[in-house]
C-alpha positions in Angstrom: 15.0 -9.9 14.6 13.7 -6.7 12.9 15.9 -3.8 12.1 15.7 -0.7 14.3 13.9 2.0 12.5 16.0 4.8 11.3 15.4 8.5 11.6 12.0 8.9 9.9 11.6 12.8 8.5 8.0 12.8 9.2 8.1 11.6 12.8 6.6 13.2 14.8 8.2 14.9 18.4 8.8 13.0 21.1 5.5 12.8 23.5 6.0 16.2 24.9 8.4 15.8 28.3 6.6 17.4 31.2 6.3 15.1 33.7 2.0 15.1 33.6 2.7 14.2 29.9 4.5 11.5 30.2 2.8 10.0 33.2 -0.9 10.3 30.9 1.3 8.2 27.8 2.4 5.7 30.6 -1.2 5.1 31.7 -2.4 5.0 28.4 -0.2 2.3 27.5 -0.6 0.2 30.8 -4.0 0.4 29.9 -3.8 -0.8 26.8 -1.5 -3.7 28.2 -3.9 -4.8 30.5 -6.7 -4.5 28.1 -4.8 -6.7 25.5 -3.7 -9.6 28.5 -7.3 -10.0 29.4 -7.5 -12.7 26.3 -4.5 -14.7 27.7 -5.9 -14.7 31.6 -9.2 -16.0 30.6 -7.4 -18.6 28.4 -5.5 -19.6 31.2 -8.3 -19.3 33.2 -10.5 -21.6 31.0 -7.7 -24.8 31.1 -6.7 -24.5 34.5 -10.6 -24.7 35.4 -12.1 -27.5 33.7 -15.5 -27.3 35.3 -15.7 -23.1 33.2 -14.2 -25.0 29.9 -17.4 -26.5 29.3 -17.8 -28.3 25.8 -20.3 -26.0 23.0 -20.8 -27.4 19.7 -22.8 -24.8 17.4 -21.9 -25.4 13.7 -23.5 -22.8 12.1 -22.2 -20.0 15.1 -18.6 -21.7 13.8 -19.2 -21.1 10.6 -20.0 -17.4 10.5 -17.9 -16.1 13.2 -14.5 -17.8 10.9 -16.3 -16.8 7.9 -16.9 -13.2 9.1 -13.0 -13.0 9.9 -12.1 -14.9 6.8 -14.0 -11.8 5.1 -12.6 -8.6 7.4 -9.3 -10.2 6.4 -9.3 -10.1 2.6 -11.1 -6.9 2.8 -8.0 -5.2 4.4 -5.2 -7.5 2.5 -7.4 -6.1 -0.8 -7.2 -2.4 0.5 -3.6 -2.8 1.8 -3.1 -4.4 -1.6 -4.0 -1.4 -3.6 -2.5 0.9 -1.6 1.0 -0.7 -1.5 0.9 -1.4 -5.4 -0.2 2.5 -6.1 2.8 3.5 -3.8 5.1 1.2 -4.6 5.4 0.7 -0.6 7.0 -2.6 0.6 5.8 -2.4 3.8 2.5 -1.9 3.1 2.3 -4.8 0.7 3.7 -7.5 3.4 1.1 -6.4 5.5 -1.2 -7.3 2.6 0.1 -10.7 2.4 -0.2 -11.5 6.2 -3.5 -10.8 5.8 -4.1 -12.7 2.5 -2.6 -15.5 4.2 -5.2 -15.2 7.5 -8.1 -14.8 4.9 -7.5 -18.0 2.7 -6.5 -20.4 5.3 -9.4 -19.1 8.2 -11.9 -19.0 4.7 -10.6 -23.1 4.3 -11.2 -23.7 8.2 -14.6 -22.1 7.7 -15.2 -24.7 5.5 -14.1 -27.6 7.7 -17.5 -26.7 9.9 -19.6 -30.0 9.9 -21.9 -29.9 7.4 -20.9 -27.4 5.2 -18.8 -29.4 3.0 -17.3 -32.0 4.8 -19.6 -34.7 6.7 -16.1 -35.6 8.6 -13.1 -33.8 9.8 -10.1 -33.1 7.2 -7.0 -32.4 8.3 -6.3 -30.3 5.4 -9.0 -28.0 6.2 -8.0 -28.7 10.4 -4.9 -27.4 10.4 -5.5 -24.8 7.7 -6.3 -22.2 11.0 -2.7 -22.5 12.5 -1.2 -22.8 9.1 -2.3 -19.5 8.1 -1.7 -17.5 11.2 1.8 -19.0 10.8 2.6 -17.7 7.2 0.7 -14.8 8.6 3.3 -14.3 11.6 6.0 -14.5 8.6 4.9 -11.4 6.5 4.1 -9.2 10.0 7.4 -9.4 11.1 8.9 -8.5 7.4 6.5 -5.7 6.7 8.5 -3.9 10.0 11.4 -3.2 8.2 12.5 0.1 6.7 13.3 -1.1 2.9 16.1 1.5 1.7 15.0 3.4 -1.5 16.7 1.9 -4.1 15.8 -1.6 -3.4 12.4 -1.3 -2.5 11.4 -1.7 -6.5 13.4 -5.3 -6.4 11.7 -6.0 -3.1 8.0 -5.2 -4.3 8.5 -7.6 -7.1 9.6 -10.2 -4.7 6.7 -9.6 -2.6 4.4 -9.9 -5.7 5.9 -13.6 -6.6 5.0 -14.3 -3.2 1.9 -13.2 -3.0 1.1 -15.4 -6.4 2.8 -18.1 -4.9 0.7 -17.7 -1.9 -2.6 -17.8 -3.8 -0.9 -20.7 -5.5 -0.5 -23.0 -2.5 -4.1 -21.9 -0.8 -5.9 -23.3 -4.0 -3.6 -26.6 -4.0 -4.3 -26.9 -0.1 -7.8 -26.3 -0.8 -8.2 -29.0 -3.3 -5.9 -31.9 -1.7 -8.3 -31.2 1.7 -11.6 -31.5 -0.5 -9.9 -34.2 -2.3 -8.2 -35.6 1.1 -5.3 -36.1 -1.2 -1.9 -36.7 0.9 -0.5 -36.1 3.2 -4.3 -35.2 3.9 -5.7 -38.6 3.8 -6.0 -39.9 7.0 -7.2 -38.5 10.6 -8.3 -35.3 11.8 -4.6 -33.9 11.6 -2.0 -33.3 14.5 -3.7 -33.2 18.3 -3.5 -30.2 20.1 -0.5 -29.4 22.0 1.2 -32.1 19.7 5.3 -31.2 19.1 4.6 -29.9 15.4 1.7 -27.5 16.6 3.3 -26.4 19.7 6.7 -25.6 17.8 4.5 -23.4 15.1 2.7 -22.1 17.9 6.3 -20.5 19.9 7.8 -19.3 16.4 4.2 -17.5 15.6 3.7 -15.9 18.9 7.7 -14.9 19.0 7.6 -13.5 15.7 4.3 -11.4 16.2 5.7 -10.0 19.7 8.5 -8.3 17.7 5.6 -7.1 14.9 4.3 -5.4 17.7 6.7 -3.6 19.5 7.8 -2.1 16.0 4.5 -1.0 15.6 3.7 0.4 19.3 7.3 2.2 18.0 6.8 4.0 15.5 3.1 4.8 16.9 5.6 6.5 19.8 7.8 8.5 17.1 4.6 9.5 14.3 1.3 9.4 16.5 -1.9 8.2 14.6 -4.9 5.2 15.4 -3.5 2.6 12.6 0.3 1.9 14.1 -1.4 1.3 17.5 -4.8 -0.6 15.6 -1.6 -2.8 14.0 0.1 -3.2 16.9 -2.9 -4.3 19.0 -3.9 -6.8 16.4 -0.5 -8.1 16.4 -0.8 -9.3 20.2 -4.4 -10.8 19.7 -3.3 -12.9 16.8 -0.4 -14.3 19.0 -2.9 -15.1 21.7 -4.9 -16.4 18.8 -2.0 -18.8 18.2 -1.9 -19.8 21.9 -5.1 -20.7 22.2 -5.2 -22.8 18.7 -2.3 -24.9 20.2 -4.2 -25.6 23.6 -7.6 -25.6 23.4 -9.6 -28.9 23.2 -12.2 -28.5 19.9 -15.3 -27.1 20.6 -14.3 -26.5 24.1 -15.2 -22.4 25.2 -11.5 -21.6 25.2 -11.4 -23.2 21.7 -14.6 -20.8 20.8 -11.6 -18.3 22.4 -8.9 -17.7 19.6 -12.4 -17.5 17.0 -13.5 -14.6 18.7 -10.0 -13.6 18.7 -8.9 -13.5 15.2 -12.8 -11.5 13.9 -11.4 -8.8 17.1 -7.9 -8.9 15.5 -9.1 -7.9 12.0 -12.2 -5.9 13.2 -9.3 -3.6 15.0 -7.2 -3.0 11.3 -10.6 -2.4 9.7 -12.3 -0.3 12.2 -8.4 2.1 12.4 -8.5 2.1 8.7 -12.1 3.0 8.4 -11.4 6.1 11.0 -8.6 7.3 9.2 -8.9 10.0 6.6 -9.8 8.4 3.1 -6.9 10.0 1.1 -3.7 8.0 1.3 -5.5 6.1 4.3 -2.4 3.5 5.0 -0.6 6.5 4.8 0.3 5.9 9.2 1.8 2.7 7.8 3.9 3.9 5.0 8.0 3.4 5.3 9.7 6.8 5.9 10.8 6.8 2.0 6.7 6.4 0.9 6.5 9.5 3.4 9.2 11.4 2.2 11.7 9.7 -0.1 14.5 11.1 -2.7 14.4 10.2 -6.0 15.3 11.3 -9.5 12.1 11.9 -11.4 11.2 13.5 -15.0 7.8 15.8 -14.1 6.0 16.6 -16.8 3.7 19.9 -17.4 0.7 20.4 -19.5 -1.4 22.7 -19.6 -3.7 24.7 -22.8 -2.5 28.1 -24.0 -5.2 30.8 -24.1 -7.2 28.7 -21.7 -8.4 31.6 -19.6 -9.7 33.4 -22.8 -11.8 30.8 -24.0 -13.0 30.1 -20.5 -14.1 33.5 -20.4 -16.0 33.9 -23.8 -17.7 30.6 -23.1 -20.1 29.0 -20.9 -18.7 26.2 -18.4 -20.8 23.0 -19.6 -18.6 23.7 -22.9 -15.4 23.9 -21.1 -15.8 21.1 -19.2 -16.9 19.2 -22.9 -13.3 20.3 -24.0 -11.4 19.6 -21.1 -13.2 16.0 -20.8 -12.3 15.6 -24.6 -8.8 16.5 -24.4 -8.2 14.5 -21.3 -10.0 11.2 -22.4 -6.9 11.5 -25.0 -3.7 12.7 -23.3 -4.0 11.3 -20.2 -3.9 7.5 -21.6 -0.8 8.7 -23.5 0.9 9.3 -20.4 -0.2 6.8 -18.1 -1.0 3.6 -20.2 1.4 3.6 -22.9 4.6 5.5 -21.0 3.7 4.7 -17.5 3.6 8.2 -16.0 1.3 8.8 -13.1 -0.9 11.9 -13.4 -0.3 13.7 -10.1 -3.1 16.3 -10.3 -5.1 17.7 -12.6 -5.6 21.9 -11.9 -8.1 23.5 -14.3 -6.4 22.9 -17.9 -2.9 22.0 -16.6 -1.8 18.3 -16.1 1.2 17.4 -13.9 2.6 14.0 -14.2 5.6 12.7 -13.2 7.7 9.2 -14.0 9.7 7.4 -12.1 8.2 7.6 -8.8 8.1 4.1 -7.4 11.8 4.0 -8.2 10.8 1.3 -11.3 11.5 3.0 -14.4 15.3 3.8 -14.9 14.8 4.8 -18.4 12.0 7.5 -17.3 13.0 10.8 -19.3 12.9 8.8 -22.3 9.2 7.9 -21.3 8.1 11.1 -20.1 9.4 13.1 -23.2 8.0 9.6 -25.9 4.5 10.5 -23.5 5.0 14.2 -24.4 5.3 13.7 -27.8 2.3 11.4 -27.9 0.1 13.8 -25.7 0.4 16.8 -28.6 0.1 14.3 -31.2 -3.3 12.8 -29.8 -4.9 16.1 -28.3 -3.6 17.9 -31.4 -6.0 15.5 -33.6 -9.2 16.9 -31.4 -7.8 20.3 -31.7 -8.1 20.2 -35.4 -12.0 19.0 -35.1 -12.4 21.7 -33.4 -10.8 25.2 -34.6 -11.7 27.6 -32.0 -10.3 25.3 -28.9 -6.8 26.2 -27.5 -4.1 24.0 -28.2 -1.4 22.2 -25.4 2.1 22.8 -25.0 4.1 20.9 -22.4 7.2 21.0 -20.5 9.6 18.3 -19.0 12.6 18.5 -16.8 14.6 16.2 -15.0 16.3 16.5 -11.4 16.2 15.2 -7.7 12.8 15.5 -5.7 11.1 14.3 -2.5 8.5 12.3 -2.8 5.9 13.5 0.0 2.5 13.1 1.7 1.2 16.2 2.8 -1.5 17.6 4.4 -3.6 16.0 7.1 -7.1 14.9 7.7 -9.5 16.9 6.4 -6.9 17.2 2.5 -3.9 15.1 2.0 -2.1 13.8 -1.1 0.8 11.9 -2.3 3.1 14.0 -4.3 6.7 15.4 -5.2 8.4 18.0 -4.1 11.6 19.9 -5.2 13.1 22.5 -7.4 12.8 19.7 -10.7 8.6 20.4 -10.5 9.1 24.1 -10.5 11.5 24.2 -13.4 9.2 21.8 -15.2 6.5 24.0 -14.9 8.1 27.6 -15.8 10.0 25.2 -18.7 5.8 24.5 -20.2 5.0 28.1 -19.8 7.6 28.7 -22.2 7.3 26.4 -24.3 5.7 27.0 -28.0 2.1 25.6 -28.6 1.6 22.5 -29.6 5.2 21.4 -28.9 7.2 19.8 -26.4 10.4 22.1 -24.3 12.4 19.6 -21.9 16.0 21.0 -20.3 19.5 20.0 -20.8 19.0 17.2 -17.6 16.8 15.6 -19.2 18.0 15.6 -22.4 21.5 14.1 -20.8 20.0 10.4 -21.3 18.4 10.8 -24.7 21.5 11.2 -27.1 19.3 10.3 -30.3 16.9 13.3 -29.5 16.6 15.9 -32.1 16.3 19.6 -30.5 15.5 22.6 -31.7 17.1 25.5 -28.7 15.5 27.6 -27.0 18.7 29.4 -25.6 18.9 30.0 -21.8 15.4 31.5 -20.7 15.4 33.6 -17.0 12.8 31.4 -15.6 11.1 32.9 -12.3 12.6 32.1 -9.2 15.9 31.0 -10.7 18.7 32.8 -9.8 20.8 31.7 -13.6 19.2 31.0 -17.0 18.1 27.7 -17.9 18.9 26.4 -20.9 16.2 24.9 -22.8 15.4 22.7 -26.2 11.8 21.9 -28.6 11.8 18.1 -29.0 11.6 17.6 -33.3 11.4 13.9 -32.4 12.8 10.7 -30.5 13.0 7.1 -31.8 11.0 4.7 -29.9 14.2 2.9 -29.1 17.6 4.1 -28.3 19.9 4.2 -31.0 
């Protein structure tokens, strides 16, 4: 069973507690009830009647409707994907691989139509349907869990061995059903309601019932289309699964779970699609994506005198030096140290390390990127005499890694008294060099410093001691 959800510190209140209010959320949800059972009484409808289950064989209607899901599928496991790899969010990333896994195996199925490939039925390609709704049953009900902070790096590798291994076994299935390899070789695969099918069928339908209600739960505690879109989906793949179990090929309530699956991943799409395009998975996110603690170096950069030349020059030329600069120190950062530029403002870069949990070691990156930032930009600076030159500052501390804003502007980024020390720490730093604190100097015993003494920084109630980086092996001593 899936864990119960713990306090999430961007929930939203309660549905408010007049009686009117919660009488509209209680009709609003029967609704929605009814609306997703309609599926399962025409199914029922459809077997008990055989004179309405009437037999319709269209290959090519077969083909696209399977294909079209097949295609809504990987498009959201590709943007579910991305989102979850950018923001290291587990969650996210099992709902990737359930839909990865409905996107191969319905894309093989699509490919069982007559005529398309095969002249005959393969079972490979037969029970490739059921077979991926299965695996796909697997990853919903994992993806509901809230993934404590400091495993969740551990538990996004995992995921990303399994989703290789899942692209893994869809090209070998792919290849033993074109190849009708075993255990492939003979017959149509198992008949419908058969004991192999039917047990798949009860563990599917079980395990996306409790995908559900975790998703119509947090839609209760945070509000927003997607949780409901998810949780909706959820309920038509299960009846999907009923109806793959039951219905006689070709037979309307087997044209039933076809329709089901393209309304299943039309729903994800279409509640993506109307969310706002920044951090648009964001109403998926586990509550430590949303607002996590972790220990972080930030780094500051930004060009002394900036303003000055600004003023004395016209902005086609300042946009020329700020694109040459950046085209330099921003690879420094990201590609070489792994830092992840979390804005850019004017001149300044902020960029912080550490904040998918993954890099234990990340002071030593984010000072080894600092360094490398004034060494690159300062090779443009000397092309070009009359351009101001960087300085940067780093510090090290606790922050909470936040999405903020709402529709209409909202970002991913980190919050805490660590970013403003970092940023008061560059504006004292001397130009061209790099000024990091004592915290983050506490990891980095082989630095050599030059001190800046204790500096009154605004907003801080004591001094802050602060040190010039003179240099830092590129490994440990």
């Amino acid at each position: 069973m899936a864990e119960q959800l713990p306090a999430d510190p961007v929930e939203r209140a309660t549905p408010p507690v007049g009686d009117g209010a919660r009488a509209g959320v209680r009709r609003h949800l029967a609704a929605g009830a009814a609306a997703l059972a309609l599926p399962l009484v025409g199914l029922v409808t459809l077997r008990l009647s055989y004179g309405l289950d009437r037999q319709w064989q269209h290959e090519t209607t077969h083909f696209w409707i399977v294909f079209g899901a097949a295609l809504l599928s990987a498009v959201t496991a590709y943007g579910t994907g991305a989102a979850a790899a950018r923001r290291g969010d587990v969650r996210v990333m099992y709902v990737s691989l359930a839909f990865l896994s409905a996107a191969g195996f319905l894309g093989l199925h699509a490919l069982a139509t007559p005529h398309v490939l095969l002249a005959s039925p393969s079972a490979g390609f037969n029970v490739s349907t059921p077979v991926g709704i299965g695996i796909g049953s697997l990853f919903a009900v994992v993806s509901v869990r809230e993934v404590p902070a400091d495993e969740s790096a551990a538990e996004m590798r995992r995921a990303r061995r399994l989703r290789l291994a899942l692209v893994v076994l869809m090209g070998a299935w792919a290849v033993a059903s074109l190849l009708r390899l075993p255990p492939f070789d003979v017959g149509p695969g198992p008949e419908r309601g058969s004991g192999p099918l039917l047990a798949a069928g009860v563990l599917a339908v079980a395990l996306y019932a409790v995908a559900a209600g975790t998703y119509v739960r947090l839609w209760w505690r945070r509000g927003g289309l997607l949780p409901a879109a998810m949780a909706s989906a959820m309920v038509l793949l299960a009846e999907a699964m009923v109806a793959v179990v039951v219905a006689p090929n070709w037979h309307l309530s087997w044209w039933e779970w076809h329709v089901l699956l393209l309304a299943a991943f039309a729903l994800v799409a279409w509640g993506a699609q109307q969310s706002w395009h920044e951090e648009r998975w964001a109403g998926l996110y586990t509550a430590d994506t949303l607002a996590g603690r972790r220990e972080m170096s930030i780094l500051f950069a930004d060009l002394k005198g900036f303003t000055t030349f600004s003023e004395a020059h016209d902005a086609a030329e300042v946009t020329e030096m700020l694109n040459a600069y950046f085209t330099v120190a921003i690879p420094a950062v990201v590609k070489r140290h792994g830092g992840t530029v979390d804005r850019l403002i004017g001149d300044a870069i902020m960029a912080t390390f550490n904040r998918l949990g993954d890099q234990p070691d990340h002071a030593r990156r984010a000072v080894r990127a600092g360094l490398d930032l004034q060494a690159e930009t300062a090779r443009i600076a000397d092309e070009h005499p009359g351009w101001p030159r960087f300085r940067v500052g780093i510090n090290t501390g606790e922050v909470v890694v936040s999405v903020l804003g709402g529709e209409g502007g909202r970002t991913h980024t980190v919050i805490g008294d660590a970013v403003n020390v970092a940023s008061r720490i560059e504006g004292q730093a001397p130009v061209g060099r790099v000024a990091v604190t004592a915290s983050t100097l506490e990891g980095l015993p082989d630095a050599t410093t030059e001190a800046l003494g204790p500096l009154d920084l605004k907003g801080k109630g004591q001094p802050v001691e602060a040190f010039v980086l003179v240099s830092l092996p590129d490994q440990p001593s």
